[in-house]
N, C-alpha and C positions, 0 to 999 in steps of 0.2 A: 514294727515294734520289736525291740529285741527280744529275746527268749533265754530265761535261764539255760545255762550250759554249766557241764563238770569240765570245765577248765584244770583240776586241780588231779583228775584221772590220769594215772601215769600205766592203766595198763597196758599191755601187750611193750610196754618202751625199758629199754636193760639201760641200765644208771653203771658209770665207771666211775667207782669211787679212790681216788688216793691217800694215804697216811688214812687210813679209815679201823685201824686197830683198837683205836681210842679216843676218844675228845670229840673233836668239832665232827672229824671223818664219821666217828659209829652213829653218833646222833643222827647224821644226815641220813646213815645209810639205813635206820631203824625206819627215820621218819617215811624217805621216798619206798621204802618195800612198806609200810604201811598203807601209799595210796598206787599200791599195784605195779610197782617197779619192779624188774628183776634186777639184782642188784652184784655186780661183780667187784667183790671187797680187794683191794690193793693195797699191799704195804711191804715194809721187809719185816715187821714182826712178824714172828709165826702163831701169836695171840689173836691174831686177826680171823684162825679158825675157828678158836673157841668163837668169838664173838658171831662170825658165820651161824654156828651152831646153835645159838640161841636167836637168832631169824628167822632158823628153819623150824625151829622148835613150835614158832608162833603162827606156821602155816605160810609164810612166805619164803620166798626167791633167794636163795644168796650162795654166793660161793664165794672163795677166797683163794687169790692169786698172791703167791710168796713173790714180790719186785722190787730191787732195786731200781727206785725211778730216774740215777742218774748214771744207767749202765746200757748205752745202744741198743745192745744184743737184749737183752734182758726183759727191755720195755718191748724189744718188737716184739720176741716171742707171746711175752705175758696178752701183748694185744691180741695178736695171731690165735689164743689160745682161748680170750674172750669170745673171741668173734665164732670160731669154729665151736663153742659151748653153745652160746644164745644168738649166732646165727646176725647178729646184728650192733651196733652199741645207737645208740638215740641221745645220751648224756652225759656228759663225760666232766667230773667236779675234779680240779686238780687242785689238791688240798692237801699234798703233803710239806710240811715246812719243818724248818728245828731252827732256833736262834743263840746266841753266843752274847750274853753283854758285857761286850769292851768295846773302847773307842781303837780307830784305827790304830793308835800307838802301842796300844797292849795285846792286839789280836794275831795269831799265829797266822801264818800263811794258810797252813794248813786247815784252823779256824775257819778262815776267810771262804777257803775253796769248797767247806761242806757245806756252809749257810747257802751259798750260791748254788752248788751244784742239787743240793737235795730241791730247793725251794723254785731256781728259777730254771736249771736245766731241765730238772724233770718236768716242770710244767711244758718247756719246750719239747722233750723229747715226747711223754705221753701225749701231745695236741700232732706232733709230725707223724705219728703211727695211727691215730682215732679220727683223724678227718679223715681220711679217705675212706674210711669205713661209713663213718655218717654218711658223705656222700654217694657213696652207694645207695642210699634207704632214703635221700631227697631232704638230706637236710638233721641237723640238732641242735642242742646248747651245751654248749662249753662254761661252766665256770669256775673260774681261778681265784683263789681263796689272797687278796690281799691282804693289808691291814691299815688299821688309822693312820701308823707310822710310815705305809706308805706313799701317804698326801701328807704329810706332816713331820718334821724329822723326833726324831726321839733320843733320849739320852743313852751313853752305854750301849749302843748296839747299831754300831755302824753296816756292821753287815748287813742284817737283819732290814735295815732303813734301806739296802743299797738294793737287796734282794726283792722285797715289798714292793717298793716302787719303779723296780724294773716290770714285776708284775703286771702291776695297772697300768702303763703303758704298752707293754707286748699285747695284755687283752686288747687295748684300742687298735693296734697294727692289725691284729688277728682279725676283730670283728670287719673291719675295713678289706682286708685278702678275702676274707672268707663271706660274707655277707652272701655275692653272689651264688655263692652252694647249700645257701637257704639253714646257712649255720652262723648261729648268733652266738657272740662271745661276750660276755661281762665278766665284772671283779665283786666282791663281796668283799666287804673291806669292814673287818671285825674290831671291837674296841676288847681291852682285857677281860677276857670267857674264862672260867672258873673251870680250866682244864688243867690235866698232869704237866704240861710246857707250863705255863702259865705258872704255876708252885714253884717246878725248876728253875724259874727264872728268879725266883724269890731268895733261891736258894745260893744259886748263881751271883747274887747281889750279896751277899751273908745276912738276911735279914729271915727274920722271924715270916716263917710264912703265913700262919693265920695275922700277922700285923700287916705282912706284905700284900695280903688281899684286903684287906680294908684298907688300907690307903691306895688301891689301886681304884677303887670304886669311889674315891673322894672325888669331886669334884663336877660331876656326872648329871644333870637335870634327874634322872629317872634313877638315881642313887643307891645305884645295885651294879653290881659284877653281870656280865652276860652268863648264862647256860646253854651250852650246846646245842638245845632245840632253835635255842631264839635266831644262830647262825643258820641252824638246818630250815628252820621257814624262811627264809631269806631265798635259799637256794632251792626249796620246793617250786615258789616263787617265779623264779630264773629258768626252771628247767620246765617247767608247765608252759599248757597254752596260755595262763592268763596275761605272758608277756611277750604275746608271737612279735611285737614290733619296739621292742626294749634290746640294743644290740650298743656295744661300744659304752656302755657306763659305768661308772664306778660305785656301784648301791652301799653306804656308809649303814651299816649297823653294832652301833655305839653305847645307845642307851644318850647318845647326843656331848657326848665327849668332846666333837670338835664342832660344835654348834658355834 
């Protein structure tokens, strides 16, 4: 007969949080040091201490690592620095992104090379520096913060669509290399979260931003904007044992947007 288990217990396991200064990131990193994470905060804001600061405040785990996620040297060190703090990493959320909406024809080069390099190098370069770490310790989860628009195209925001869904694809290559090192890779593939991006985006458009979020949540079965928690149970989720055998998939949390 089975037997209740805490599946959902992330003690003694350190979480590597990215873009974790604000939005989707702090949520996460609030929730997983709520069920016993320790929790190593990443970003290149330097806001990300404050928010450290009130983690610890609440009797848990958290430090903060100032990274450029799309600078070699940078990511290694920050890892190197991880590892030498808490001795280990167990979970590693690559969730730093920024978006540009223009279509290809109005987008600067330069445009073009941040939306990429923040969203899909660093995902690359933090997973080249954090696996071998996991693997040392027999194994983790990896997951990489997609979006709807990376299974789906979207308007105004070529990069953003190009960067997405290179995403969810590298997580499929990843979980496929890496399975055998007992490290499982997914994507969490969020619909429009009622985050600081998300407003900028609005803003970016020239539109009214409280109109720009109601009509971002039109059309929706569950007829609400996401909040930040709703992406961080997703990846509670993902980085627990209640999905030791979920590797290679793309979990859509929408509110059912592309239902």
């Amino acid at each position: 007969m089975l037997q209740k288990k805490d599946v959902l217990n992330l003690e003694g396991k350190v979480a590597v949080i990215t873009g974790s200064a604000s939005g989707i990131g702090l949520g996460t990193a609030e929730l997983l040091s709520a069920y016993g994470a320790k929790v190593a905060m990443v970003d290149i804001s330097p806001k990300g201490e404050e928010a450290a600061e009130r983690i610890r405040k609440e009797g848990r785990t958290a430090e903060f690592f100032k990274c450029d996620v799309t600078s070699l040297e940078d990511v290694r060190k920050t890892v190197e620095n991880i590892k030498n703090k808490f001795g280990r990493i167990d979970i590693l959320f690559n969730n730093a992104g920024v978006t540009v909406r223009k279509t290809v024809v109005d987008l600067e080069e330069k445009e073009w090379d941040f939306v990429i390099g923040v969203g899909l190098k660093g995902t690359y370069l933090m997973s080249k520096f954090v696996i071998p770490v996991m693997a040392e310790v027999g194994g983790g989860s990896i997951i990489n913060t997609g979006s709807g628009w990376g299974l789906k195209g979207g308007d105004k925001a070529a990069a953003y669509c190009a960067m997405k869904g290179g995403i969810v694809n590298l997580t499929r290559a990843m979980a496929i290399d890496h399975g055998p090192q007992n490290i499982r890779v997914n994507s969490i593939n969020p619909g429009d979260t009622d985050t600081a991006m998300l407003r900028d985006e609005g803003k970016q458009l020239g539109c009214e931003v409280n109109a720009f979020l109601k009509d971002s949540a039109k059309g929706r079965p569950l007829e609400r904007l996401g909040v930040p928690e709703d992406i961080a149970n997703a990846v509670l989720f993902l980085a627990s044992d209640l999905s030791v055998w979920v590797t290679g998939t793309a979990l859509v949390v929408d509110g059912g947007g592309i239902a």
